[in-house]
C-alpha positions as CSV (number, residue, x, y, z in Angstrom):
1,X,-66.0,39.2,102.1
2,X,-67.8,35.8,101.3
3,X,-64.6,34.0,101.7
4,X,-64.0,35.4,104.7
5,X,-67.2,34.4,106.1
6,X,-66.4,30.6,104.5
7,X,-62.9,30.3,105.8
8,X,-64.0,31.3,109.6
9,X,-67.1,28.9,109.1
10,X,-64.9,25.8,107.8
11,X,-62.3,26.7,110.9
12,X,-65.2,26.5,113.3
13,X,-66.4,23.9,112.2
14,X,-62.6,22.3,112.3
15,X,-61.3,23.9,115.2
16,X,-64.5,22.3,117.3
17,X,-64.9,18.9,116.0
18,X,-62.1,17.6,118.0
19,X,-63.5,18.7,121.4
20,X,-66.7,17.7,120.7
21,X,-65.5,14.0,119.7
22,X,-63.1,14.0,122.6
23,X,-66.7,14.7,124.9
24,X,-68.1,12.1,122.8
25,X,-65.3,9.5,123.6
26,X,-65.5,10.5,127.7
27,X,-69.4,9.7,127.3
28,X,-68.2,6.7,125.4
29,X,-66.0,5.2,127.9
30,X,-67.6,6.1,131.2
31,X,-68.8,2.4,132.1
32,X,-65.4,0.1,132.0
33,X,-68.2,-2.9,131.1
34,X,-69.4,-1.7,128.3
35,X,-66.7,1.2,127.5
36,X,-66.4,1.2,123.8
37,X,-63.6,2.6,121.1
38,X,-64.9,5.1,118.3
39,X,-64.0,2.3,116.1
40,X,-66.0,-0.5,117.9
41,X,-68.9,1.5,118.6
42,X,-68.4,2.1,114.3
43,X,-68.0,-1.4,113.9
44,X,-71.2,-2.5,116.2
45,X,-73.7,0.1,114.2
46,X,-72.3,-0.7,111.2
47,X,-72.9,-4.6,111.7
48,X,-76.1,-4.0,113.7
49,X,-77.6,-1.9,110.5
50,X,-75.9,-4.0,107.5
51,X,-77.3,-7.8,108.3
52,X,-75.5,-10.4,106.5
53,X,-71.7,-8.0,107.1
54,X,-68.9,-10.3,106.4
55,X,-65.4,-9.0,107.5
56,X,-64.4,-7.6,103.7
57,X,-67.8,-5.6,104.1
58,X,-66.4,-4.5,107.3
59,X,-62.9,-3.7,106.1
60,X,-64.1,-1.2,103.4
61,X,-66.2,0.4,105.7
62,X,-63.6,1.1,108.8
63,X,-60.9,1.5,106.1
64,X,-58.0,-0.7,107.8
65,X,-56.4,-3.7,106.8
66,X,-58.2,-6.8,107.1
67,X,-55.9,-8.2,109.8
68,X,-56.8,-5.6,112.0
69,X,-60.2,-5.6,111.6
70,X,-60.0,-9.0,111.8
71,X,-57.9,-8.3,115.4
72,X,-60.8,-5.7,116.4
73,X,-63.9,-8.3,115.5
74,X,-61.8,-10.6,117.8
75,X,-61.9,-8.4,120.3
76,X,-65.4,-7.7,119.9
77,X,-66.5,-11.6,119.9
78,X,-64.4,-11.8,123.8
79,X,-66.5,-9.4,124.9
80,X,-70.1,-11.0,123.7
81,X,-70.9,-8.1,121.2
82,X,-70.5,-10.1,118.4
83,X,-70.8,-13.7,117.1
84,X,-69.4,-15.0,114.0
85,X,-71.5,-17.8,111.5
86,X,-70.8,-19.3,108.2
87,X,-72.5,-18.4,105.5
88,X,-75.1,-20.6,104.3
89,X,-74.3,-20.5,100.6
90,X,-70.7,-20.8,101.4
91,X,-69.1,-22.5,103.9
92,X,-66.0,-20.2,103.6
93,X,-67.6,-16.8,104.4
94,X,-68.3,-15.8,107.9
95,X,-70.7,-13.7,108.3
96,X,-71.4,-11.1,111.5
97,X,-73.9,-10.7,113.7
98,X,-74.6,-8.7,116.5
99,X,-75.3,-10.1,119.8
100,X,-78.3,-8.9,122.0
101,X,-75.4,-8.2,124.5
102,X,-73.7,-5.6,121.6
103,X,-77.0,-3.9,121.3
104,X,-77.3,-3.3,125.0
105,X,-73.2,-2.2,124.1
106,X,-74.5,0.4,121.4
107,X,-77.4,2.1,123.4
108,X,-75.7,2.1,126.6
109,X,-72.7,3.8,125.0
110,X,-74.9,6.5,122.7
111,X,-76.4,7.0,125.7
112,X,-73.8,8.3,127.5
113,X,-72.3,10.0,124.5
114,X,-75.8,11.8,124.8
115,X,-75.5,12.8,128.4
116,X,-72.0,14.3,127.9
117,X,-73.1,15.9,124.9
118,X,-76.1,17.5,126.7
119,X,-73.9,18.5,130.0
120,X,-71.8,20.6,127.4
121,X,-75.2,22.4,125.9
122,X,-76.8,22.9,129.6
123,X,-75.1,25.8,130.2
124,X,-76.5,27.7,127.1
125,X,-79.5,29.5,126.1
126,X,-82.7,28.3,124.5
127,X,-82.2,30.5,121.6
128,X,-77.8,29.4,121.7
129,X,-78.9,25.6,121.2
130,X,-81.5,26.3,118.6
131,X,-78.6,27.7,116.6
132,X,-76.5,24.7,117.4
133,X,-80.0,23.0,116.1
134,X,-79.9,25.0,112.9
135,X,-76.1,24.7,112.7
136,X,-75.6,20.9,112.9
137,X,-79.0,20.2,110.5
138,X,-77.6,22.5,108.2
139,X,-74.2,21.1,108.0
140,X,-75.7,17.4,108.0
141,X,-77.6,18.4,104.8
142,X,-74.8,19.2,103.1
143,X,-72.4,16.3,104.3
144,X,-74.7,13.5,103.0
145,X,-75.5,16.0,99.3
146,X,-71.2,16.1,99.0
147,X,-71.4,12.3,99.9
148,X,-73.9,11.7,97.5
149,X,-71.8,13.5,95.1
150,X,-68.7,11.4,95.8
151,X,-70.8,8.5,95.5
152,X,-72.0,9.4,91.4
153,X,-68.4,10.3,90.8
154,X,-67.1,6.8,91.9
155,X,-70.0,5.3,89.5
């Protein structure tokens, strides 16, 4: 009987994530001038909250080769988001930065990720999105303790 109610809780919970990020990626994409990726808005937020990120930094984190992270900070330094500086201790790093033009990028975007989000949850009750409330804290909670538990493993 537990199982049961685990194995319908894990396909709910995999059976919705992919609507919800394909909402998230229409919210995402809604203003062609700002109009992110997924993995550029990852790459922004990762840069914007890790001061001093240098493209191997970035490469673990996104989990792609460094050529095309390379290709997608290129992109991303077109477009004004991001600048790139040498290091000051070495010459041969470059290190990232994001542009004040990348943070307008990053709230505009969440932004609109936020409205898309909330147009879904409108037609629901008070007490419906209190459970989505509960749901998503409680699922959070234990996403970063099995993250924290990967993390002492790897140690």
């Amino acid at each position: 009987m537990a199982n049961d109610n685990l194995n319908t809780c894990a396909s709910a919970v995999f059976d919705t994530f992919p609507m919800v990020m394909r909402a998230v990626k229409a919210g995402m994409r809604q203003d062609p001038d700002v109009a992110l990726s997924m993995q550029q808005f990852r790459t922004l937020t990762f840069i914007r909250d890790h001061e001093g990120t240098h493209l191997s930094m970035l490469t673990d984190h996104i989990g792609q080769t460094v050529s095309a992270v390379s290709k997608l900070v290129d992109g991303l330094v077109e477009r004004d988001f991001l600048e790139r500086k040498t290091a000051d201790d070495d010459r041969r790093k470059i290190m990232l930065r994001i542009t004040s033009k990348g943070e307008e990028a990053i709230e505009s975007v969440h932004q609109k990720a936020l409205n898309t989000i909330q147009n879904v949850l409108l037609p629901l009750t008070e007490t419906e999105r209190s459970m989505v409330v509960l749901a998503m804290n409680a699922l959070r909670e234990a996403l970063v303790a099995q993250h924290a538990m990967d993390i002492r493993k790897d140690v």
